[in-house]
C-alpha positions as semicolon CSV with decimal commas, in nm:
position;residue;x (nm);y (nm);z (nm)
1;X;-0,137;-4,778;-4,805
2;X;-0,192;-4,951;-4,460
3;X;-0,494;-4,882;-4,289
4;X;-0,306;-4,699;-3,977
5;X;-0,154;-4,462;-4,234
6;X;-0,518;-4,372;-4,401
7;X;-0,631;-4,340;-4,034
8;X;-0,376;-4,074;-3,940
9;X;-0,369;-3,903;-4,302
10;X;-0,795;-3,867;-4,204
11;X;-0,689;-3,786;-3,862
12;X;-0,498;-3,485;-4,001
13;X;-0,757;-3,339;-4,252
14;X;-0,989;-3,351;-4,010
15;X;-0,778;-3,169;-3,743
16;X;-0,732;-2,926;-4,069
17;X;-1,108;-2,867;-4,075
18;X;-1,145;-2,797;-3,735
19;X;-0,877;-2,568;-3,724
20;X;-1,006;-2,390;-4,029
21;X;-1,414;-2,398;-3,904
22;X;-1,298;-2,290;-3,525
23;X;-1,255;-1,915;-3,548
24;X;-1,571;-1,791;-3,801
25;X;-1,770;-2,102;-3,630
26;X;-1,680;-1,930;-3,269
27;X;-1,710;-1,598;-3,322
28;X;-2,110;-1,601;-3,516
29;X;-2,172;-1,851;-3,200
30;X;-2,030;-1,539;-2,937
31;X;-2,231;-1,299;-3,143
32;X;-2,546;-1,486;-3,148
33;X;-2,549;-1,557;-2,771
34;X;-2,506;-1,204;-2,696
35;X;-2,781;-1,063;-2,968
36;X;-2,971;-1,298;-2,796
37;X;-2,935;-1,196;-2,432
38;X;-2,977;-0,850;-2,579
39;X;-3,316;-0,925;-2,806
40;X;-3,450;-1,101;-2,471
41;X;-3,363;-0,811;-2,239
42;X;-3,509;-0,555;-2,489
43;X;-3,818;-0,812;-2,598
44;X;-3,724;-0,691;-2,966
45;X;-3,804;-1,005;-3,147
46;X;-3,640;-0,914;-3,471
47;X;-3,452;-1,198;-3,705
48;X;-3,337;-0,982;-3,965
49;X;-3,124;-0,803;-3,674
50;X;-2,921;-1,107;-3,544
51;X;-2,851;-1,211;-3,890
52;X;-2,699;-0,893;-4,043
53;X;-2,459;-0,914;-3,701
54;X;-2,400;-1,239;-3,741
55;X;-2,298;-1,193;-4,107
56;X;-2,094;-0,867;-3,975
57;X;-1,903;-1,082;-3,740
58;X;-1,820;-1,363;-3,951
59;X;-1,705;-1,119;-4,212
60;X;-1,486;-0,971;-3,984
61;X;-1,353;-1,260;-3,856
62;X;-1,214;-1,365;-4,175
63;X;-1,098;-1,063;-4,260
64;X;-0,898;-1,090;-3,966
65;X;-0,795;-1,439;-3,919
66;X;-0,830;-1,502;-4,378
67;X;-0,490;-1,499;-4,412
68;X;-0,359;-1,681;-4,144
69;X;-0,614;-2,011;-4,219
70;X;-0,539;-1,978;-4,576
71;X;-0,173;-2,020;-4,526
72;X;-0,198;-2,300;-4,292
73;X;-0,461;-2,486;-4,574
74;X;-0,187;-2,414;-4,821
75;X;0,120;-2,569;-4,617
76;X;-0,131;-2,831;-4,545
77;X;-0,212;-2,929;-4,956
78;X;0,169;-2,866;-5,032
79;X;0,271;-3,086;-4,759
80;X;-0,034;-3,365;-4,837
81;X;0,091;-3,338;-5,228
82;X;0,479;-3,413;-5,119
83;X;0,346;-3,693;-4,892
84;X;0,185;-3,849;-5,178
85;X;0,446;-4,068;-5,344
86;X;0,581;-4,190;-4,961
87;X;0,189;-4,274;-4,894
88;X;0,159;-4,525;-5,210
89;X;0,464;-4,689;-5,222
């Protein structure tokens, strides 16, 4: 294995990851901005409350977006797994 080919195999788990952490990652990040504007407008200083939403939204998010990310990390081991024998010899 040449060193360009373990750079790009490394480039592609990593675009995997991000593609994978994006959506929960985004959507707790959205929610916590906006329980925050909210706590600050209402001077409710409460951490119990922007961590049940937070846990709401990123349940909810991969409720919603669970099977799409698991199907892309499948295709992505399948297609790492048939790559295998081309990447070693």
């Amino acid at each position: 294995m040449t060193p360009e080919t373990a750079l790009t195999e490394i480039g592609r788990g990593l675009q995997m990851a991000l593609l994978l952490g994006a959506p929960p990652l985004l959507a707790v990040l959205v929610v916590g901005v906006v329980v925050g504007i909210v706590q600050a407008a209402t001077q409710i200083n409460e951490q119990t409350i922007a961590f049940v939403v937070k846990g709401i939204a990123l349940a909810a998010t991969l409720a919603i977006t669970g099977h799409f990310l698991l199907g892309k990390l499948v295709s992505f081991t399948i297609d790492l797994f048939q790559r295998i024998p081309h990447l070693i010899g």
